[in-house]
N, CA, C and O atoms as CSV, one atom per row, in Angstrom:
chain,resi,resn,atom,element,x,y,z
A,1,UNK,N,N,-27.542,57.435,-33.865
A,1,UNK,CA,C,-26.506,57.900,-32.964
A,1,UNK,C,C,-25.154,57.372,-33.448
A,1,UNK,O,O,-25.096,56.253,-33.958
A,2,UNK,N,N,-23.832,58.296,-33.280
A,2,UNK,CA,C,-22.756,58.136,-33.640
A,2,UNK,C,C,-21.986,57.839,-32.313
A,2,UNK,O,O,-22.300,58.145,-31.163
A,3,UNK,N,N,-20.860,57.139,-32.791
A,3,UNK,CA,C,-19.737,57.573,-31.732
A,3,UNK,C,C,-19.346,58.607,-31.405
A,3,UNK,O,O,-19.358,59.459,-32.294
A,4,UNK,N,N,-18.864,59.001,-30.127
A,4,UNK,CA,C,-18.646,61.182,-29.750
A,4,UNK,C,C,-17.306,60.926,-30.185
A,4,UNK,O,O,-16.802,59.803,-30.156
A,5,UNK,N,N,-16.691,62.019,-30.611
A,5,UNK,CA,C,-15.628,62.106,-30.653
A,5,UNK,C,C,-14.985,63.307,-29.664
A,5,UNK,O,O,-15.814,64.163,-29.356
A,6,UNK,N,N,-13.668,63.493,-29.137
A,6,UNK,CA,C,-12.633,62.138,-28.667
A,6,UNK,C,C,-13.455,61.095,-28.411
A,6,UNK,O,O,-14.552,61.309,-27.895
A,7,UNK,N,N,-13.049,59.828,-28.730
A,7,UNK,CA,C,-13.454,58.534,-28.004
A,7,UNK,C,C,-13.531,58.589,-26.354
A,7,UNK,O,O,-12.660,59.169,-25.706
A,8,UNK,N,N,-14.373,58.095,-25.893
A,8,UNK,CA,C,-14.091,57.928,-24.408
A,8,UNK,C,C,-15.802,57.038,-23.884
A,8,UNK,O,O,-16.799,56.842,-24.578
A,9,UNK,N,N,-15.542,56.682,-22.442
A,9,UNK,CA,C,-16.776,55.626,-21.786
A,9,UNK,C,C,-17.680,56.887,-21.313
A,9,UNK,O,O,-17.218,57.959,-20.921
A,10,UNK,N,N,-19.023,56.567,-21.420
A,10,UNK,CA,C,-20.263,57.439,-20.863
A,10,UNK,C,C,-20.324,57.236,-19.009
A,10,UNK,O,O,-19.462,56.637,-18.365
A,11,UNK,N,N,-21.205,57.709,-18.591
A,11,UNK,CA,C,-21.259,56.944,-17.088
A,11,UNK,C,C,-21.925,55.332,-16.956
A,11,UNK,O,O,-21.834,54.472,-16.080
A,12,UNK,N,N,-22.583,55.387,-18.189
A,12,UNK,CA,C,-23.158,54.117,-17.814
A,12,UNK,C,C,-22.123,52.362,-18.316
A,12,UNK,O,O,-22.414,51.172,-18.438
A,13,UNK,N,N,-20.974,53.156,-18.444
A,13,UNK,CA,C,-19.618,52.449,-18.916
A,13,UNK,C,C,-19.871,51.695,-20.686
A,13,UNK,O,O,-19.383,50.661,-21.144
A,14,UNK,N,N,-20.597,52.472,-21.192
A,14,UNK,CA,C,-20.209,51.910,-22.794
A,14,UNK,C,C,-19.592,53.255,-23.609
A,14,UNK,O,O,-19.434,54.406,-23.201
A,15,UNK,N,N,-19.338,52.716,-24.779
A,15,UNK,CA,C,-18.935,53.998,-26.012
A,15,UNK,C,C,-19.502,54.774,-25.539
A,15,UNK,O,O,-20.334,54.335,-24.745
A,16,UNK,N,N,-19.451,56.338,-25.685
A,16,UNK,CA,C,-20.169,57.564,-25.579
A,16,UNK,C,C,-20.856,57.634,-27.060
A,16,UNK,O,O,-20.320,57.106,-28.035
A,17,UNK,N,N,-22.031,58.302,-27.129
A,17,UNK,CA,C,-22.519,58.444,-28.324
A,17,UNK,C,C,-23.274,60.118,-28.368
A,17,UNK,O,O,-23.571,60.763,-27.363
A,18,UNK,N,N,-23.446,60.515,-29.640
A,18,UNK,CA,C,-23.626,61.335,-30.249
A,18,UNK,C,C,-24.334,62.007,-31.267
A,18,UNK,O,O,-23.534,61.726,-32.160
A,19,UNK,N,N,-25.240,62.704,-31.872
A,19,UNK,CA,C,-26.387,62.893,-32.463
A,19,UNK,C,C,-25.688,63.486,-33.749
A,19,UNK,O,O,-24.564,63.980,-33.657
A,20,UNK,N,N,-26.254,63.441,-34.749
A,20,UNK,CA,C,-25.999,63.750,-36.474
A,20,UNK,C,C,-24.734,64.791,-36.073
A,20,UNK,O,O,-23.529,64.539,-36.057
A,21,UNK,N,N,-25.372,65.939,-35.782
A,21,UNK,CA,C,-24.782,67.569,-35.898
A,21,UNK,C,C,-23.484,67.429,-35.470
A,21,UNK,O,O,-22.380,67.582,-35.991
A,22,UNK,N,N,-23.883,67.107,-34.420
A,22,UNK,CA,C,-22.825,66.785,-33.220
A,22,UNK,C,C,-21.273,66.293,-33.713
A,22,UNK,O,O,-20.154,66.767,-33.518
A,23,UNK,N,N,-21.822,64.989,-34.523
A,23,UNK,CA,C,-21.135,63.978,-35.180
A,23,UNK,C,C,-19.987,64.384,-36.415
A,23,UNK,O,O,-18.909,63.788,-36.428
A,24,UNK,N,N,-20.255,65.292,-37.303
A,24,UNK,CA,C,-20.274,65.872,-38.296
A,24,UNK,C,C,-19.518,67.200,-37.994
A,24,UNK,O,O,-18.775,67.629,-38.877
A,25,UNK,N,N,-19.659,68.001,-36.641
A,25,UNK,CA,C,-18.827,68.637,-35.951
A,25,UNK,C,C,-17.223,68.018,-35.743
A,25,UNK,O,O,-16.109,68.434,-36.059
A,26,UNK,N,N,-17.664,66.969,-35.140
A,26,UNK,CA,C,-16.316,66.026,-34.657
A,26,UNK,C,C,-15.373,65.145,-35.720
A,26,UNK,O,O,-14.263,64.641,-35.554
A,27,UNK,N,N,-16.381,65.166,-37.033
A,27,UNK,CA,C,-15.605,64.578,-38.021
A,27,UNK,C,C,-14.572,65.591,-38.881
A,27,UNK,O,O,-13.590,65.300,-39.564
A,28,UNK,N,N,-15.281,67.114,-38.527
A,28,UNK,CA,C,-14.516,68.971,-38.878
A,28,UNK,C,C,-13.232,68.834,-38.083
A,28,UNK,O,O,-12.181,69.152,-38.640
A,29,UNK,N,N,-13.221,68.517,-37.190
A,29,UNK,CA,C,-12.717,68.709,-35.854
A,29,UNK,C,C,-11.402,67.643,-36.160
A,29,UNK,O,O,-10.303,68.165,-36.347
A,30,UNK,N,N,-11.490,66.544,-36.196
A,30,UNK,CA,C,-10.685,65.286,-36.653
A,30,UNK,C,C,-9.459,65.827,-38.284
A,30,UNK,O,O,-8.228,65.830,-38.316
A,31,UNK,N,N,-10.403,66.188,-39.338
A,31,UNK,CA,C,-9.829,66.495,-40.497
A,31,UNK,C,C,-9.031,67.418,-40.223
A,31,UNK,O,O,-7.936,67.141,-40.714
A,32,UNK,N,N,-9.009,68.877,-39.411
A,32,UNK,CA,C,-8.606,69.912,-39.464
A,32,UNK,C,C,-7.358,69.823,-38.491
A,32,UNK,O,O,-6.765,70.900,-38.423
A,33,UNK,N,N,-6.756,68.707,-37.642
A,33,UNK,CA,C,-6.290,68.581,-36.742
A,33,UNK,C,C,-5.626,67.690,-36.950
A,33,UNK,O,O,-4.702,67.474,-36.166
A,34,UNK,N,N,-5.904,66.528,-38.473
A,34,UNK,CA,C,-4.754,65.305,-37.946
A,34,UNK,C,C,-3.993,66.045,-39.004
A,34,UNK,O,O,-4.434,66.840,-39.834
A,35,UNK,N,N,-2.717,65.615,-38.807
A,35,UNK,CA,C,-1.401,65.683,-39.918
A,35,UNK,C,C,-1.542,64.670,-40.819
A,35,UNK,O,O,-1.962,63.565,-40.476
A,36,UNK,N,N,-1.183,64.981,-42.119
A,36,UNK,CA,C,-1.124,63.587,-43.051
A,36,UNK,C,C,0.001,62.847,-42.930
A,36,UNK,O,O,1.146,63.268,-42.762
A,37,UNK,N,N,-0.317,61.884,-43.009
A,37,UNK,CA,C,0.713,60.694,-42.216
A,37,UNK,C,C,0.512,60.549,-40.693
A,37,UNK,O,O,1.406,59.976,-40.070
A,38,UNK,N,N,-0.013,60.772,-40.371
A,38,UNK,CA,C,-0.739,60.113,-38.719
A,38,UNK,C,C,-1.555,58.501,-38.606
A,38,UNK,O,O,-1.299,57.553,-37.864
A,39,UNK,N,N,-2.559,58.658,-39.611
A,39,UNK,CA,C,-3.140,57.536,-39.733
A,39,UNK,C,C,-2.376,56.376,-40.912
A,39,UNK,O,O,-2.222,56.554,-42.121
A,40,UNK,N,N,-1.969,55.120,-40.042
A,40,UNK,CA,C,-1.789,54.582,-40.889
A,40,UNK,C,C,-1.955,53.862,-41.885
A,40,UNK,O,O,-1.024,53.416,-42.556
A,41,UNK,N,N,-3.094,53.669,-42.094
A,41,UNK,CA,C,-4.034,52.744,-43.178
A,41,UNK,C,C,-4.366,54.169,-44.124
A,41,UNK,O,O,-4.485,53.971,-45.333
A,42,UNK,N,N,-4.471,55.144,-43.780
A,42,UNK,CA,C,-4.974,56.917,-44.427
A,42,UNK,C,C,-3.767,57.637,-44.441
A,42,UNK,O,O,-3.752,58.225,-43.360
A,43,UNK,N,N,-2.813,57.900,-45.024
A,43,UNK,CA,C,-1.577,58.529,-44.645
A,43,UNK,C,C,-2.016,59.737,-45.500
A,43,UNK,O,O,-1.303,60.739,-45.457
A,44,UNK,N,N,-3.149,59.738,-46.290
A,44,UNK,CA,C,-3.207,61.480,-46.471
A,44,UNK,C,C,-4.543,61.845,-46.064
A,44,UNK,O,O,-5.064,62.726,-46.748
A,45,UNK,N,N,-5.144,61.423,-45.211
A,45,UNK,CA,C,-6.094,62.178,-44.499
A,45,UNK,C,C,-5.567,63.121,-43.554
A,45,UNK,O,O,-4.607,62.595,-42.990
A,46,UNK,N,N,-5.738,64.067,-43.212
A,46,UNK,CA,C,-5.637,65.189,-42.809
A,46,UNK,C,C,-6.134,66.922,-43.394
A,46,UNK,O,O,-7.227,67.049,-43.946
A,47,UNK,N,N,-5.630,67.592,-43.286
A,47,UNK,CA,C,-5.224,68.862,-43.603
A,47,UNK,C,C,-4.218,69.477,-43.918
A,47,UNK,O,O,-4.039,70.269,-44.843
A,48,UNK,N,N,-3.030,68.834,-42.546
A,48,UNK,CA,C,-2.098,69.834,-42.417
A,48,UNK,C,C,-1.949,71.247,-41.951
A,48,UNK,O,O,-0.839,71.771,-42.040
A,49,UNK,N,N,-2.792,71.801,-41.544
A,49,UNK,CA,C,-2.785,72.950,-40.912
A,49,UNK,C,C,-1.696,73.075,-39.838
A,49,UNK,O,O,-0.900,74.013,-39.794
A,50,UNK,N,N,-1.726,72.106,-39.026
A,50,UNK,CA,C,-0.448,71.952,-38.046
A,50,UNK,C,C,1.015,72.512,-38.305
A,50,UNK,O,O,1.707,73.278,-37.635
A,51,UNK,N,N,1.211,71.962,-39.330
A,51,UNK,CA,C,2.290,71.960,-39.863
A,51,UNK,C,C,2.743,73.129,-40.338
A,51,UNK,O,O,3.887,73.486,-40.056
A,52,UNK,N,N,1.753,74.060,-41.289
A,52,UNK,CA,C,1.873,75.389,-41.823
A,52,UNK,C,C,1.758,76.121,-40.474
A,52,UNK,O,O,1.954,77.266,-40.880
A,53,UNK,N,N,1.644,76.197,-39.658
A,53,UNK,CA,C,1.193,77.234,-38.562
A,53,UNK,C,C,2.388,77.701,-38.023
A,53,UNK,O,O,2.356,78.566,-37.148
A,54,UNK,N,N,3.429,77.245,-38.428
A,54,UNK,CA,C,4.737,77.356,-38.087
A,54,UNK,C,C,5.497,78.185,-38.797
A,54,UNK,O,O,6.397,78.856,-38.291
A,55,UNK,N,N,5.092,78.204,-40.421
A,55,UNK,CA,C,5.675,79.328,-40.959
A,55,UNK,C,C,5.533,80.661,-41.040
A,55,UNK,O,O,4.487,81.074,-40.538
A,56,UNK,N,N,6.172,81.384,-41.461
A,56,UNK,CA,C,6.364,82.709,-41.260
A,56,UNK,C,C,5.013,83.464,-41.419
A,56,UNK,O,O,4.681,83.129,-42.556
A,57,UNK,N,N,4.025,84.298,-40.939
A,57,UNK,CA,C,3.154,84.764,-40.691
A,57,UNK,C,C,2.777,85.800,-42.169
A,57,UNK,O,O,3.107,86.985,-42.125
A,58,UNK,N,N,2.250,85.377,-43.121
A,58,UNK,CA,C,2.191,86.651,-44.333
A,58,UNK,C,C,0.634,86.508,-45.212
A,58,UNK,O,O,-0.356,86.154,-44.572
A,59,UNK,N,N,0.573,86.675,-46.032
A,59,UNK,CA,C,-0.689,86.769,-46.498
A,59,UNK,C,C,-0.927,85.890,-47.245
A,59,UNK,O,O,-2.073,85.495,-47.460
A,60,UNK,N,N,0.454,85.259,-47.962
A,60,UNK,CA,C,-0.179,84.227,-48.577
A,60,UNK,C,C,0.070,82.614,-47.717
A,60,UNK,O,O,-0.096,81.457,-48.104
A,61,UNK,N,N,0.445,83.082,-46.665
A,61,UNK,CA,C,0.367,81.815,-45.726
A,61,UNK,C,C,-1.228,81.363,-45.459
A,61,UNK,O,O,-1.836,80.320,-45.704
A,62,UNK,N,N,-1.578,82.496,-44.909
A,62,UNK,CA,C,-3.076,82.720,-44.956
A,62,UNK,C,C,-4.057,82.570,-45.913
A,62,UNK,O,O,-5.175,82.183,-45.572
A,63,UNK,N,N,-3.766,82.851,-47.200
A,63,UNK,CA,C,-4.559,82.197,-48.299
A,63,UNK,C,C,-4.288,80.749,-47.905
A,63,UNK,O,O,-5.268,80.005,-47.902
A,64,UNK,N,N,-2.906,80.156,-47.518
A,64,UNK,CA,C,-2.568,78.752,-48.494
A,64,UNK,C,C,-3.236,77.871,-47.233
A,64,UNK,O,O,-3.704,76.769,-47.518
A,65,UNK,N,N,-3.289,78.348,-45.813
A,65,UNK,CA,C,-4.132,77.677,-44.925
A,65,UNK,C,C,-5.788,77.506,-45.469
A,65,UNK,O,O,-6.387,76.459,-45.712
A,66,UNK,N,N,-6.284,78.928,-45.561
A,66,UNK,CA,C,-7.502,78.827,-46.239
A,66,UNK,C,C,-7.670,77.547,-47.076
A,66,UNK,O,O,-8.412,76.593,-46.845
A,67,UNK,N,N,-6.867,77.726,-48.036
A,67,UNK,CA,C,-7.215,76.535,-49.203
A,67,UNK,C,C,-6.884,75.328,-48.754
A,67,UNK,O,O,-7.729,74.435,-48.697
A,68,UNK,N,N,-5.772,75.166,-48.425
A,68,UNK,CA,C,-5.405,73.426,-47.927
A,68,UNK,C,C,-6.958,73.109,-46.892
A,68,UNK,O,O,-7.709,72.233,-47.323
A,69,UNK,N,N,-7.269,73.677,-45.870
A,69,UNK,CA,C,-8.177,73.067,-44.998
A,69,UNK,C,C,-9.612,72.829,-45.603
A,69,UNK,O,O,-10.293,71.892,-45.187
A,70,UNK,N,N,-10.332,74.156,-47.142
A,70,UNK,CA,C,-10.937,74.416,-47.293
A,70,UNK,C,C,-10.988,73.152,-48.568
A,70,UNK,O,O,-12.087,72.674,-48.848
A,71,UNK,N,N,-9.767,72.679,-49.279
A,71,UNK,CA,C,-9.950,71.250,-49.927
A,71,UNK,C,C,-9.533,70.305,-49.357
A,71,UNK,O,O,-9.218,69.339,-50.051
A,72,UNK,N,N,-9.384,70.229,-47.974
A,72,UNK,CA,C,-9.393,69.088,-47.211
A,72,UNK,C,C,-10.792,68.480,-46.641
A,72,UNK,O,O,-11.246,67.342,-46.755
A,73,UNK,N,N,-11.272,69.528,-46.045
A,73,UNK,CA,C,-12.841,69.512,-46.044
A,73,UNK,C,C,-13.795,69.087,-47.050
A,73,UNK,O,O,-14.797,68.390,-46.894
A,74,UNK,N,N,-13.460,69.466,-47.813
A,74,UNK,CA,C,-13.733,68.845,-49.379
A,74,UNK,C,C,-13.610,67.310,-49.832
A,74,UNK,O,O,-14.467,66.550,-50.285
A,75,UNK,N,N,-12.365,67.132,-49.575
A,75,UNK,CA,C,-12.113,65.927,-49.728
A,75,UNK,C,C,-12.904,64.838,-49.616
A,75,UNK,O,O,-13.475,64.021,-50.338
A,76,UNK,N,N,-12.668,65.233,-47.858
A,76,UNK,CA,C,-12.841,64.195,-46.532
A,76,UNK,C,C,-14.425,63.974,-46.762
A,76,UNK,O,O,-14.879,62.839,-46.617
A,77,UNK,N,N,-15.257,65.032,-47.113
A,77,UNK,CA,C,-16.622,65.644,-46.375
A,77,UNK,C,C,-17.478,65.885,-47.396
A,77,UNK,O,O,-18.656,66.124,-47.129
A,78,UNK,N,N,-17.044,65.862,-48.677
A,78,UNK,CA,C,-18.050,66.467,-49.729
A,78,UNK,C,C,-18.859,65.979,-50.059
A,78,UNK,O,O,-19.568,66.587,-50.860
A,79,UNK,N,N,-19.199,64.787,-49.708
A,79,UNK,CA,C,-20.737,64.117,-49.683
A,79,UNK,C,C,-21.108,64.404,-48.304
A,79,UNK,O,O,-21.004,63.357,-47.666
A,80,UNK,N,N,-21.389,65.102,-47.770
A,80,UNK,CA,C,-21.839,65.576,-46.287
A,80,UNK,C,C,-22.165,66.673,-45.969
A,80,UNK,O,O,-23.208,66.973,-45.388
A,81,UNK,N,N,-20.848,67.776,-46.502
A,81,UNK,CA,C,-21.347,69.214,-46.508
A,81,UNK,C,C,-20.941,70.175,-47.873
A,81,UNK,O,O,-20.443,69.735,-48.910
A,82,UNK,N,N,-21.197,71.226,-47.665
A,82,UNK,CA,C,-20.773,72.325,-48.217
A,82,UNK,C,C,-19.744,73.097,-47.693
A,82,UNK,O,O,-19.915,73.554,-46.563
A,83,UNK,N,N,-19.028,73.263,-48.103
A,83,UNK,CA,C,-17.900,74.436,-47.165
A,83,UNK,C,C,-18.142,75.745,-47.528
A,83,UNK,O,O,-17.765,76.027,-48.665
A,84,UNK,N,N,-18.758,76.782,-46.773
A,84,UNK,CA,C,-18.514,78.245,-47.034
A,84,UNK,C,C,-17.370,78.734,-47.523
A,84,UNK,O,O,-16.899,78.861,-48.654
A,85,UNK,N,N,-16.833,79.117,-45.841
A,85,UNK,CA,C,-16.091,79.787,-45.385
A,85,UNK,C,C,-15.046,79.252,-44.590
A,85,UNK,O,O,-15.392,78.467,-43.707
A,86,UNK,N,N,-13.800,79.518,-44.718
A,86,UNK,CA,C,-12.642,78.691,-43.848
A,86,UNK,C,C,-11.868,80.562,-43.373
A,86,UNK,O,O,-11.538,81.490,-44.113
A,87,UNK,N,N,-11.835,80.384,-41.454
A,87,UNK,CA,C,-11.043,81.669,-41.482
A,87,UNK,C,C,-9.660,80.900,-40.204
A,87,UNK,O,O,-9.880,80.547,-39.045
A,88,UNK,N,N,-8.621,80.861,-40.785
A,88,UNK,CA,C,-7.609,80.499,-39.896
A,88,UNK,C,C,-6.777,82.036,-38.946
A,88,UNK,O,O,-6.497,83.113,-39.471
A,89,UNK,N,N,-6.570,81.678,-37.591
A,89,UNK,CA,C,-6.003,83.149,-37.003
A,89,UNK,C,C,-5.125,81.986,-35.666
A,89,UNK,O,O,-5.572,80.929,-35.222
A,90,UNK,N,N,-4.184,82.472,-35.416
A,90,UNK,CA,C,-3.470,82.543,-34.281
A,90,UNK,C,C,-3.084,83.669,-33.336
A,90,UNK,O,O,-2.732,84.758,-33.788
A,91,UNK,N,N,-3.127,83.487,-32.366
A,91,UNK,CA,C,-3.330,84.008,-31.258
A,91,UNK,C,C,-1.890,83.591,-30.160
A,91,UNK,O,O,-2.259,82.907,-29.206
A,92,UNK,N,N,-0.642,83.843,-30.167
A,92,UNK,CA,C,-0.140,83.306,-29.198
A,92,UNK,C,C,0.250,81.986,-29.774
A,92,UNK,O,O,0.793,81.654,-30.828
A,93,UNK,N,N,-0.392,81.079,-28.306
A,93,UNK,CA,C,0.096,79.604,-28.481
A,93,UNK,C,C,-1.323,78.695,-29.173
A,93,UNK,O,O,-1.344,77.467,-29.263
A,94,UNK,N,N,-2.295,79.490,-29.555
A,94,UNK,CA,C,-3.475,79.047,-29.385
A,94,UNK,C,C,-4.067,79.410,-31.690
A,94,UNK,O,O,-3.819,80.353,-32.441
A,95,UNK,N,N,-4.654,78.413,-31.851
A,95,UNK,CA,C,-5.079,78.171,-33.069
A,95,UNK,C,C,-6.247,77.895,-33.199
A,95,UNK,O,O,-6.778,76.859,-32.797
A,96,UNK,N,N,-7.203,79.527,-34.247
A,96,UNK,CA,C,-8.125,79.082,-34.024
A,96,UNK,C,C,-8.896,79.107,-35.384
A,96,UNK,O,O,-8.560,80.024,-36.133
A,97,UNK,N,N,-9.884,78.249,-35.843
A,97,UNK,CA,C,-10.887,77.954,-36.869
A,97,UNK,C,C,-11.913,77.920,-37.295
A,97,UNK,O,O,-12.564,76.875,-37.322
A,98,UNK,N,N,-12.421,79.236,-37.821
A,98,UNK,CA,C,-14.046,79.070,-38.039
A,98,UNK,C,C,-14.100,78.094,-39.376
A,98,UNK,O,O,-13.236,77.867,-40.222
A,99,UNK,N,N,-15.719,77.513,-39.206
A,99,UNK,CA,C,-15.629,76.889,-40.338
A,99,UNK,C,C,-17.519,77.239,-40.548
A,99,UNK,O,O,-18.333,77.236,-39.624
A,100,UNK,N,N,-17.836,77.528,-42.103
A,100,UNK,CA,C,-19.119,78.026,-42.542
A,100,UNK,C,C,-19.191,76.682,-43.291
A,100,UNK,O,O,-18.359,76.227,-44.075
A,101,UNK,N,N,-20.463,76.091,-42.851
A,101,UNK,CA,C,-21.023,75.009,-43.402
A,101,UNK,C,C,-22.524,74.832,-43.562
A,101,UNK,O,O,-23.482,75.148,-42.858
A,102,UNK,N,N,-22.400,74.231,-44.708
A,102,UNK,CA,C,-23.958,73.787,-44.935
A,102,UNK,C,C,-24.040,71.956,-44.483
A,102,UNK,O,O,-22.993,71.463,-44.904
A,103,UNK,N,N,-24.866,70.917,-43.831
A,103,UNK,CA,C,-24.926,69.919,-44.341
A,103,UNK,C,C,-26.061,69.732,-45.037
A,103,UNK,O,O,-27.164,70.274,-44.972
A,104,UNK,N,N,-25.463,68.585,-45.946
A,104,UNK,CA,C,-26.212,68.577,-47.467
A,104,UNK,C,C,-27.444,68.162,-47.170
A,104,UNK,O,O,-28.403,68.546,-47.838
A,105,UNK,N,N,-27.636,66.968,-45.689
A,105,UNK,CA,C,-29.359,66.651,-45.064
A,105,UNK,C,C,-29.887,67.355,-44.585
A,105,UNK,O,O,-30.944,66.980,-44.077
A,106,UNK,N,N,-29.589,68.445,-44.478
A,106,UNK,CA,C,-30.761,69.418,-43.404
A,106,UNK,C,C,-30.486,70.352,-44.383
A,106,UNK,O,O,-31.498,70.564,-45.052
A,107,UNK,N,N,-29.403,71.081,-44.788
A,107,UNK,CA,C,-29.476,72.583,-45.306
A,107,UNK,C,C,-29.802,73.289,-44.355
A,107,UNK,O,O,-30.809,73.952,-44.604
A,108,UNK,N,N,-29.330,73.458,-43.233
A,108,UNK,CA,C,-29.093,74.597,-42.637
A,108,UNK,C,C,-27.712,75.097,-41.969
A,108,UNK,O,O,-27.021,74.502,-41.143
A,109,UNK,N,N,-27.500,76.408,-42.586
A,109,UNK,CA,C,-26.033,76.597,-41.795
A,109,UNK,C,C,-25.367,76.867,-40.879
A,109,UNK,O,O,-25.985,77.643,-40.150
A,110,UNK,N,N,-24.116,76.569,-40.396
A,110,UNK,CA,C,-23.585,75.957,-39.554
A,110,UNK,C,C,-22.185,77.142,-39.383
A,110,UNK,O,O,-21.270,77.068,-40.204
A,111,UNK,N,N,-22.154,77.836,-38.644
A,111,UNK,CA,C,-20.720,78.218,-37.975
A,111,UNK,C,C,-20.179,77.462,-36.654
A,111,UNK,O,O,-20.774,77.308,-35.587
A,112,UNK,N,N,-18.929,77.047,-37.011
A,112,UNK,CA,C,-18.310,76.295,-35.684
A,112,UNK,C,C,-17.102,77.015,-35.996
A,112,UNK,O,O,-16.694,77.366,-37.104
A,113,UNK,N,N,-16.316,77.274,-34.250
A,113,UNK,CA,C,-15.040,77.861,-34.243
A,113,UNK,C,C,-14.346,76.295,-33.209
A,113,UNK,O,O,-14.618,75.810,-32.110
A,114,UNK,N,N,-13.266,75.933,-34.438
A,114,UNK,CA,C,-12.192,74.954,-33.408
A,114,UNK,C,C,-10.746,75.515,-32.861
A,114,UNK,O,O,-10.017,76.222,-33.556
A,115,UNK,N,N,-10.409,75.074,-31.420
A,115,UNK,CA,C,-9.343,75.966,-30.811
A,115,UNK,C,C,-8.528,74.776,-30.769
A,115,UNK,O,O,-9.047,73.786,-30.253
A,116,UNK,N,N,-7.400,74.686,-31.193
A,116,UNK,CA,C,-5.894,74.076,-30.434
A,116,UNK,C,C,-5.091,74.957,-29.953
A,116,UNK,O,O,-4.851,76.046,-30.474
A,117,UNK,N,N,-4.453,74.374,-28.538
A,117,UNK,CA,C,-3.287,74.654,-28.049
A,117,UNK,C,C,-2.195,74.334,-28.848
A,117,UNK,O,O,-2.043,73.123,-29.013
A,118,UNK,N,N,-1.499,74.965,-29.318
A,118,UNK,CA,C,-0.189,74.712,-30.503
A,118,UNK,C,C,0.985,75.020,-29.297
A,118,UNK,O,O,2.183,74.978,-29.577
């Protein structure tokens, strides 16, 4: 068992905890969402996606999200998973992220969609 991510207390008032999949979800979830330079001991962990979501809406914005998140994932994760597929779309105020994964202990694959409010 892992720590859940967000951090937060269970009912029975300790850490919350969390199972492999679960875990590995929340570590997708973390990479794709912090800015580099957030953490300060890690000032290039992140993605950056945040940041690009702001510019002008075109096709190769959309490639360059693809790739930044899709070798960020990489980075962060490549002893863990495989990355398929990375599909970035906005909606409004709202940002959203499929991500196609294999992990490398089970081999079986994995679609997760992550949403921020931007």
């Amino acid at each position: 068992m892992e720590t859940d991510f967000p951090f937060h207390i269970d009912r029975s008032g300790r850490t919350a905890r969390t199972g492999a999949a679960d875990h590995l979800r929340d570590m997708i979830e973390q990479i794709l969402f912090t800015t580099p330079g957030e953490r300060v001991n890690r000032p290039d962990f992140g993605s950056g996606l945040l940041q690009l979501v702001f510019a002008p809406n075109s096709e190769s914005l959309a490639a360059t999200l693809q790739f930044t998140v899709q070798a960020s994932l990489q980075q962060w994760l490549g002893d863990r998973i495989e990355v398929g597929e990375v599909a970035v779309a906005t909606d409004d105020a709202t940002l959203r992220v499929t991500v196609r994964y294999r992990p490398l202990l089970s081999g079986d694959e994995r679609t997760e969609e992550f949403v921020q409010e931007i």
